[in-house]
C-alpha positions as CSV (number, residue, x, y, z in Angstrom):
1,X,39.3,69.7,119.8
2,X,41.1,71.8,122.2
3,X,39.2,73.3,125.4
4,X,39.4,77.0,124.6
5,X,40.0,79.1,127.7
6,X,40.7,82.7,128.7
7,X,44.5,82.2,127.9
8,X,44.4,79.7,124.8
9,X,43.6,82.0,121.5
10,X,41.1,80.4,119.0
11,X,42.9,78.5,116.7
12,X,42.5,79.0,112.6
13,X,42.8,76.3,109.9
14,X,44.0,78.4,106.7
15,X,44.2,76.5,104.0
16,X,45.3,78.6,100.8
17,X,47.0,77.3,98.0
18,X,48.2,80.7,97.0
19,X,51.7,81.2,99.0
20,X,51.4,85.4,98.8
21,X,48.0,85.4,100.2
22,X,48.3,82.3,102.5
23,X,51.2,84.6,104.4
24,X,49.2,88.0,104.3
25,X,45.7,85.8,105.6
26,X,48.3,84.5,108.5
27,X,49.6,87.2,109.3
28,X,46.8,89.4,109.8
29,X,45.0,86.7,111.5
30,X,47.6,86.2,113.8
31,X,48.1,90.2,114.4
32,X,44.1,89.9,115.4
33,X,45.5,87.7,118.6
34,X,44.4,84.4,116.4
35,X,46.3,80.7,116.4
36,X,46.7,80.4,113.0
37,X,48.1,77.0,111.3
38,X,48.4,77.2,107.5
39,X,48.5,75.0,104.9
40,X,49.3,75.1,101.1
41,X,47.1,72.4,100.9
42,X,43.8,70.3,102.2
43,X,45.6,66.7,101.3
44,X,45.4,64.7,104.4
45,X,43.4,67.5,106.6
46,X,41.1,65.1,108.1
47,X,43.6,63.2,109.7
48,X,46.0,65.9,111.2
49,X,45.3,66.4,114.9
50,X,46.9,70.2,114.3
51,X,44.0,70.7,112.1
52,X,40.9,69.0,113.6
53,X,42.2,70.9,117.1
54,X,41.1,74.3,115.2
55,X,38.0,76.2,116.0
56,X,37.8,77.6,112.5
57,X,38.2,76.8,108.9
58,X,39.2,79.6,106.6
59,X,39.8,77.8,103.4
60,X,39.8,79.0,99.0
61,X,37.5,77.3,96.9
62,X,39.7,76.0,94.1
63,X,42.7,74.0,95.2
64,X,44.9,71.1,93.7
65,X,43.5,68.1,94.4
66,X,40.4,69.1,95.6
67,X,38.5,71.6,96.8
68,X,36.9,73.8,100.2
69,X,33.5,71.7,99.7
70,X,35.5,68.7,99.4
71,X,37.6,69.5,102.4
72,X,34.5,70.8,104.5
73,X,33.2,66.9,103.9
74,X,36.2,65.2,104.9
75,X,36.2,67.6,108.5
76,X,33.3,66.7,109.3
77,X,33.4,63.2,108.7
78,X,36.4,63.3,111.1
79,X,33.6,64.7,113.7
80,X,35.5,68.0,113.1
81,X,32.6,70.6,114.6
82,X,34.4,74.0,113.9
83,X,32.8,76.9,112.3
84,X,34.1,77.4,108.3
85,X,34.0,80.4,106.1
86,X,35.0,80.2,102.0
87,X,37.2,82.4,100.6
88,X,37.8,82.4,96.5
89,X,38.4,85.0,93.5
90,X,35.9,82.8,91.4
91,X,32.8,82.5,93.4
92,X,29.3,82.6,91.2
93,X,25.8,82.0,92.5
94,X,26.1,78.2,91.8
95,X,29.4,78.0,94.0
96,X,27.9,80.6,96.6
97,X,25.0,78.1,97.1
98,X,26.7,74.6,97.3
99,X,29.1,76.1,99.9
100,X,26.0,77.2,102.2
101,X,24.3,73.9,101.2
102,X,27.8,72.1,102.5
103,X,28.1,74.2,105.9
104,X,30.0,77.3,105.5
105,X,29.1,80.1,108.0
106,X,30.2,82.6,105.4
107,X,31.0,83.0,101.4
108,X,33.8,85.6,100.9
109,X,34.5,86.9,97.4
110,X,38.9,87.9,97.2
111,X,39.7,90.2,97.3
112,X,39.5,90.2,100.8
113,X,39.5,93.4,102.6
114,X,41.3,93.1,106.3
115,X,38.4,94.0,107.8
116,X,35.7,91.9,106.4
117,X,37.3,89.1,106.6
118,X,38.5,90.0,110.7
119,X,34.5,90.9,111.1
120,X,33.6,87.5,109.7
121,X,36.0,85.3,112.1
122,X,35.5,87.5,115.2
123,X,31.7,87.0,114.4
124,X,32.0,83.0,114.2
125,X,34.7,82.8,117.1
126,X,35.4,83.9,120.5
127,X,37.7,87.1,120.5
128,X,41.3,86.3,121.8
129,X,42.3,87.6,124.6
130,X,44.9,90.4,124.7
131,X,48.0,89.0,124.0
């Protein structure tokens, strides 16, 4: 993982299957000062050094091939140590609870608002510095 310092802004793993809302989660994320490196997909995560260098995990539930509890496993069986927080249009009390049970900081229910989910990474990371 990357030393973060006063200059270096916290870096984001996105990983949304959706490309409208993968750009518009990037690009307010990055507007917020953030590092953001997106992907379409969580195949082969684990063993990106782009990915396991980020601070924080902002992933959807329901993905092909897998899915965020899936992917949350194979990051931390890569000794990936990051903070995480689930995002996903389908989420029910049974999902809510086996993404706490597998690590996530925070459930979010998309709709997203901006703020909300800003709030939730500022909370879980560092604030970039000014840019």
């Amino acid at each position: 993982m990357i030393p973060l310092t006063e200059t270096t802004a916290p870096r984001v793993l996105l990983v949304e299957d959706d490309d409208a809302v993968r750009r518009s989660l990037l690009l307010l994320l990055r507007s917020r000062g953030y590092d953001v490196r997106a992907y379409p997909s969580a195949v082969g995560l684990a063993m990106n050094p782009g990915a396991l260098g980020c601070a924080c995990l902002v992933a959807d539930l329901m993905m092909p091939q897998t899915d965020a509890i899936e992917l949350l496993a194979e990051l931390r069986g890569a000794c990936w140590t990051g903070r995480s927080i689930l995002i996903s249009g389908h989420l029910d009390a049974q999902w809510r609870t086996k993404a706490i049970s597998a690590g996530y900081d925070a459930v979010l229910r998309k709709p997203i608002s901006e703020s909300v989910l800003v709030r939730t990474v500022e909370k879980l990371l560092p604030k970039p510095a000014c840019s």
